[in-house]
C-alpha positions in Angstrom: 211.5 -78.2 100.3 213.4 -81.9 100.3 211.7 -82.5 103.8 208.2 -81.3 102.6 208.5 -83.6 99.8 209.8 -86.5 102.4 206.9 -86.1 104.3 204.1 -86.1 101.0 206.0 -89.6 100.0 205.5 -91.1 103.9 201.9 -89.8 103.7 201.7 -92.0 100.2 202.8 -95.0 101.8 205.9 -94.7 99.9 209.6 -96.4 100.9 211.9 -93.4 100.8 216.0 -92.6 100.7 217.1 -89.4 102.1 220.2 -88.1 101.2 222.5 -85.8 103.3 226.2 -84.5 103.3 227.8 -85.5 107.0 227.4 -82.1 107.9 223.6 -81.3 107.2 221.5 -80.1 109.6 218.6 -83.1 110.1 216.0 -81.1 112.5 213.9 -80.8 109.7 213.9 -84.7 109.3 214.2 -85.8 112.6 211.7 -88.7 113.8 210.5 -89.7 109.9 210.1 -93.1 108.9 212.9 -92.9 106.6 216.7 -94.1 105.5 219.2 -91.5 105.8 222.3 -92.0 103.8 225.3 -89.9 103.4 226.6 -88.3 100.1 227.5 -85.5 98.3 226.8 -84.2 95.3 230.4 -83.4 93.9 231.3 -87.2 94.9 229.6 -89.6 92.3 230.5 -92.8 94.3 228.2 -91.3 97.1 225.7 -90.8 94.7 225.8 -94.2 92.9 225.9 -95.9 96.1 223.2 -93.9 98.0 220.6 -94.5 94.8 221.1 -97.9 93.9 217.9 -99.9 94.6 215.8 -96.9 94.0 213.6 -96.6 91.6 212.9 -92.7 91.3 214.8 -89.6 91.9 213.7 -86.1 93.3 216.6 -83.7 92.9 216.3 -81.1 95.4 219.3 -80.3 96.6 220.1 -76.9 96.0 223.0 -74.4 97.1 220.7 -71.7 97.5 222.7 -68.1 98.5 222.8 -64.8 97.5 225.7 -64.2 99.0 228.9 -66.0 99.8 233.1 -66.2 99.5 233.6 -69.1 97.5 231.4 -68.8 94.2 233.1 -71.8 92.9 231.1 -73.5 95.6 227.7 -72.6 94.0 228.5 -73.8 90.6 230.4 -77.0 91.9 226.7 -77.7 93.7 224.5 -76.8 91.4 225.6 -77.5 88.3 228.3 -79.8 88.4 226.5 -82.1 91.2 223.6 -81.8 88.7 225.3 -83.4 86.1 226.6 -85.9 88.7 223.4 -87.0 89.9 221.4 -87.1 86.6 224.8 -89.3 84.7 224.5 -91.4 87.8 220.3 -92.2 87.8 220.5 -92.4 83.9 223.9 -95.1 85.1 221.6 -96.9 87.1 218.3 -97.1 84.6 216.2 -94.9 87.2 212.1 -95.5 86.3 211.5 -91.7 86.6 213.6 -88.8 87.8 212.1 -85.1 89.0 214.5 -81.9 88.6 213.8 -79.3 91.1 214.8 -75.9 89.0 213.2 -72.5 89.6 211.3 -69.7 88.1 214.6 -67.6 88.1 215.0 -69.9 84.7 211.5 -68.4 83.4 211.2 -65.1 81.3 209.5 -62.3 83.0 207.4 -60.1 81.3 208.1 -55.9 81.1 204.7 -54.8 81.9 204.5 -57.7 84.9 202.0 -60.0 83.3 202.6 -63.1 84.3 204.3 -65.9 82.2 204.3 -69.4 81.7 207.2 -72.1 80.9 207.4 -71.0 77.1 208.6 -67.0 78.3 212.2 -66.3 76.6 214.5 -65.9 79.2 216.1 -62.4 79.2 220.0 -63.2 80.2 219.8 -59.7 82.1 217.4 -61.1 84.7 220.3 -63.2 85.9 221.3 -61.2 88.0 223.1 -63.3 90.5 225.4 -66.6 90.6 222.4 -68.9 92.2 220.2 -67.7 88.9 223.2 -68.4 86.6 224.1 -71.6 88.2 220.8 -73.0 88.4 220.1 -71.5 84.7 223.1 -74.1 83.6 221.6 -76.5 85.6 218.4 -76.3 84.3 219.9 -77.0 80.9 221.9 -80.4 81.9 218.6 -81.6 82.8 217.2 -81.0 78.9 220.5 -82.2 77.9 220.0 -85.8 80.0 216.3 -85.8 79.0 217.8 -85.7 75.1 220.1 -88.4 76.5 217.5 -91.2 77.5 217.0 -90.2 81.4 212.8 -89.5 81.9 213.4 -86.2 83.6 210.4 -83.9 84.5 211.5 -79.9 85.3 209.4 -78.4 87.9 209.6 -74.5 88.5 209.0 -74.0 91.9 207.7 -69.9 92.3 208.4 -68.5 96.0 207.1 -71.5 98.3 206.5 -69.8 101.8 205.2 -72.2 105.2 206.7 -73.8 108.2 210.5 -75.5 108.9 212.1 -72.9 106.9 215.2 -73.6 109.3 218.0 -71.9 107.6 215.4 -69.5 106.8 215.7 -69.1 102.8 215.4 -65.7 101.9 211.7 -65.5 101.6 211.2 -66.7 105.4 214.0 -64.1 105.7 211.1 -61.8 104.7 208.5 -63.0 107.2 211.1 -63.2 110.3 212.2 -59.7 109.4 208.9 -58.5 109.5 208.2 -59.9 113.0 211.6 -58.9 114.5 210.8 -54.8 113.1 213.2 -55.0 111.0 211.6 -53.4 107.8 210.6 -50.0 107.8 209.9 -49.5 104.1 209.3 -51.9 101.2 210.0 -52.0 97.7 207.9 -52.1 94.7 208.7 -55.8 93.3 206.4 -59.1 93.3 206.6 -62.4 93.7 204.5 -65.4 93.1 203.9 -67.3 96.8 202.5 -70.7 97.0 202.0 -73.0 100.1 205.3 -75.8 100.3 203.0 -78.1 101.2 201.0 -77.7 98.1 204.7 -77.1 96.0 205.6 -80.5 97.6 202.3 -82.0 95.9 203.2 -80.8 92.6 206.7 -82.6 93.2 205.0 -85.7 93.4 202.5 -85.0 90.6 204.9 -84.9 87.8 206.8 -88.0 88.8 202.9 -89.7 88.1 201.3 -87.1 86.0 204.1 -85.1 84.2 205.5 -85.6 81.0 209.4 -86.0 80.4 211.3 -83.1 78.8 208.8 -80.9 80.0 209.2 -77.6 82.6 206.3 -77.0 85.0 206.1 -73.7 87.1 204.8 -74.6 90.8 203.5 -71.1 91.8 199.9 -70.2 93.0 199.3 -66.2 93.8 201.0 -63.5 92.7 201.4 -60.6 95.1 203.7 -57.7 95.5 205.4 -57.0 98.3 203.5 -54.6 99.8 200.5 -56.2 99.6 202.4 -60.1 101.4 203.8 -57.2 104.3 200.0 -55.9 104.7 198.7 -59.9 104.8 201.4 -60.2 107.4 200.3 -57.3 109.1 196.5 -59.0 109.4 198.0 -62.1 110.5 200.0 -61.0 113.3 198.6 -57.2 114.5 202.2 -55.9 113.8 201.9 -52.7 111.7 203.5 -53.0 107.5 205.6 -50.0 106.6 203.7 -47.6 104.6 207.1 -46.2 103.1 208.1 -47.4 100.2 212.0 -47.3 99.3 213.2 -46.0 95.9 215.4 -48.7 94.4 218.6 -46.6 94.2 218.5 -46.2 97.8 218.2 -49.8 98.2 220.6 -50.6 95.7 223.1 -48.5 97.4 222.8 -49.7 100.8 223.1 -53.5 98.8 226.8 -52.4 97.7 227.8 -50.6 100.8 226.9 -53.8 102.8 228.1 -56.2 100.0 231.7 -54.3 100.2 231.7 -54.2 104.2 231.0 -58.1 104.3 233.6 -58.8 101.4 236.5 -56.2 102.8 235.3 -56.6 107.0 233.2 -59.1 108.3 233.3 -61.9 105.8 229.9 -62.6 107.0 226.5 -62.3 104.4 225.1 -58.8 104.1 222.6 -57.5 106.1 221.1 -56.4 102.5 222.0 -58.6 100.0 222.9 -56.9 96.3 221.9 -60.3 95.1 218.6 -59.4 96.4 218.1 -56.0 95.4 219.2 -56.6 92.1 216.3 -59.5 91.9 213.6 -57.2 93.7 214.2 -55.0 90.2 211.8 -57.6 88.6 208.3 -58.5 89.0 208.2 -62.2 89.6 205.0 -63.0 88.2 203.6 -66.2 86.9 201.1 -68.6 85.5 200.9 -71.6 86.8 197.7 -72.9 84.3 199.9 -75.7 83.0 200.8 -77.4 86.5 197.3 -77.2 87.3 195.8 -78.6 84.7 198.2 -81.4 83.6 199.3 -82.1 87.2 196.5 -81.4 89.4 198.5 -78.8 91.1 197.0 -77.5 94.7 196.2 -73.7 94.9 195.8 -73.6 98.9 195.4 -70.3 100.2 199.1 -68.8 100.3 197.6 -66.2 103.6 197.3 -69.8 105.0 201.0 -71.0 104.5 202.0 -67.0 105.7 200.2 -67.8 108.6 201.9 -71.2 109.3 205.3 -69.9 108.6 204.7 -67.2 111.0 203.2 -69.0 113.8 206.4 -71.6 113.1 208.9 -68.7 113.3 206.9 -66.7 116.7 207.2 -70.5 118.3 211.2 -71.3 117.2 212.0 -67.2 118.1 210.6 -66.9 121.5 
């Protein structure tokens, strides 16, 4: 997402910082017309130095995992270094300041209607430490708003295209499907849009969006079945047809959880994290966005195909 947001700014013509801990992986900014400088976000003196002169702030910068050792980790990232970056641009009289949160901090809806920004938040959707951690987050940035610092919240849904490196979970999905590796599917949704277009709608609430406020950044919603058969248009390779009761998936989610805590020490080849998420619809209505912000609605089959011809051309 930070890169695809880098890239929107050079396209404006605009003069742009990057920040990156020492250790980053910078393929996905390699050969762009911009300053890199090195911080992180649990070390505020990074952070001051690395923003002064700016005049605007796009927090990105996410821990995002759904599994891993050191949980403190998560929280130190996500919340802590939220409240480290936001005291700092509020510190330095940033003009304007965008908070990247996520539709994990949005209600759902039992019957899988889609919501908008004003959906109570059931606590039992929560269901694993990046949702909790970036729920906390989510409320330092209200908090800092209340404070003085022009913060705008944008929800980002389930943005799906090319230079998904690490991959994220949801390229997870596409790259598992071109490797064979998912016989069956389960019944769960989520809301795709293009991270092109999710980049845009970065952009548009720094000009367009109106401080204190949350806007969801989300475009189609789809269940899963119905993304695997796109897929399967796309690239010829055959969806599964078999759809997997959730205990079953549940089960192998603990049985893998417990062999990577007790054995490997490496993430599971099925995430709980991720089951317990898939339990939900993750539907959405992103109305609001596009009609205060202007927010793109590209074709998501579009970005699916991108994403996969990226991942056939980086996993020959």
């Amino acid at each position: 997402m930070g890169s695809a947001i880098a890239r929107e700014l050079l396209r404006d013509g605009r003069k742009i910082k990057l920040l990156a801990r020492g250790s980053a992986d910078l393929r996905n900014i390699e050969g762009l017309e911009a300053e890199v400088v090195k911080g992180d976000l649990r070390d505020r003196e990074s952070l001051k130095s690395a923003m002064t002169g700016c005049s605007r702030l796009y927090h990105v910068a996410a821990y995002y995992s759904l599994w891993d050792q050191d949980k403190k980790l998560i929280y130190d990232i996500n919340v802590q270094g939220t409240r480290n970056i936001l005291e700092t641009a509020l510190e330095l009289g940033l003009e304007r300041v965008v908070y990247t949160s996520t539709v994990g901090c949005i209600g759902l809806s039992e019957d899988r209607t889609p919501t908008n920004e004003d959906q109570p938040m059931d606590p039992a959707t929560l269901s694993n430490d990046y949702k909790i951690s970036k729920f906390q987050a989510e409320k330092i940035a209200l908090e800092m708003h209340d404070r003085g610092l022009p913060v705008v919240i944008v929800n980002p849904s389930t943005p799906i295209g090319p230079r998904d490196i690490k991959p994220t979970p949801t390229g997870k999905i596409v790259l598992d499907f071109l490797k064979g590796k998912m016989p069956a599917y389960l019944d769960t949704g989520l809301n795709l849009i293009d991270v092109a277009d999710c980049a845009r709608g970065h952009i548009l609430a720094d000009e367009k969006g109106r401080p204190g406020e949350r806007y969801i950044l989300g475009n189609k919603n789809m269940s899963l079945k119905e993304i695997l058969q796109a897929l399967e248009k796309i690239t010829g390779i055959k969806a599964p047809s078999i759809r997997m009761p959730y205990w079953v998936a549940y089960a192998a989610g603990l049985a893998c959880e417990a062999m990577s805590n007790l054995v490997t020490q490496k993430p599971p080849a099925v995430p709980l994290a991720g089951v317990k998420m898939a339990k939900y619809f993750m539907y959405f209505d992103s109305s609001k966005a596009i009609r205060e912000l202007g927010l793109p609605q590209n074709p998501v089959e579009d970005a699916l195909s991108q994403s996969v011809h990226w991942f056939q051309e980086k996993h020959r």
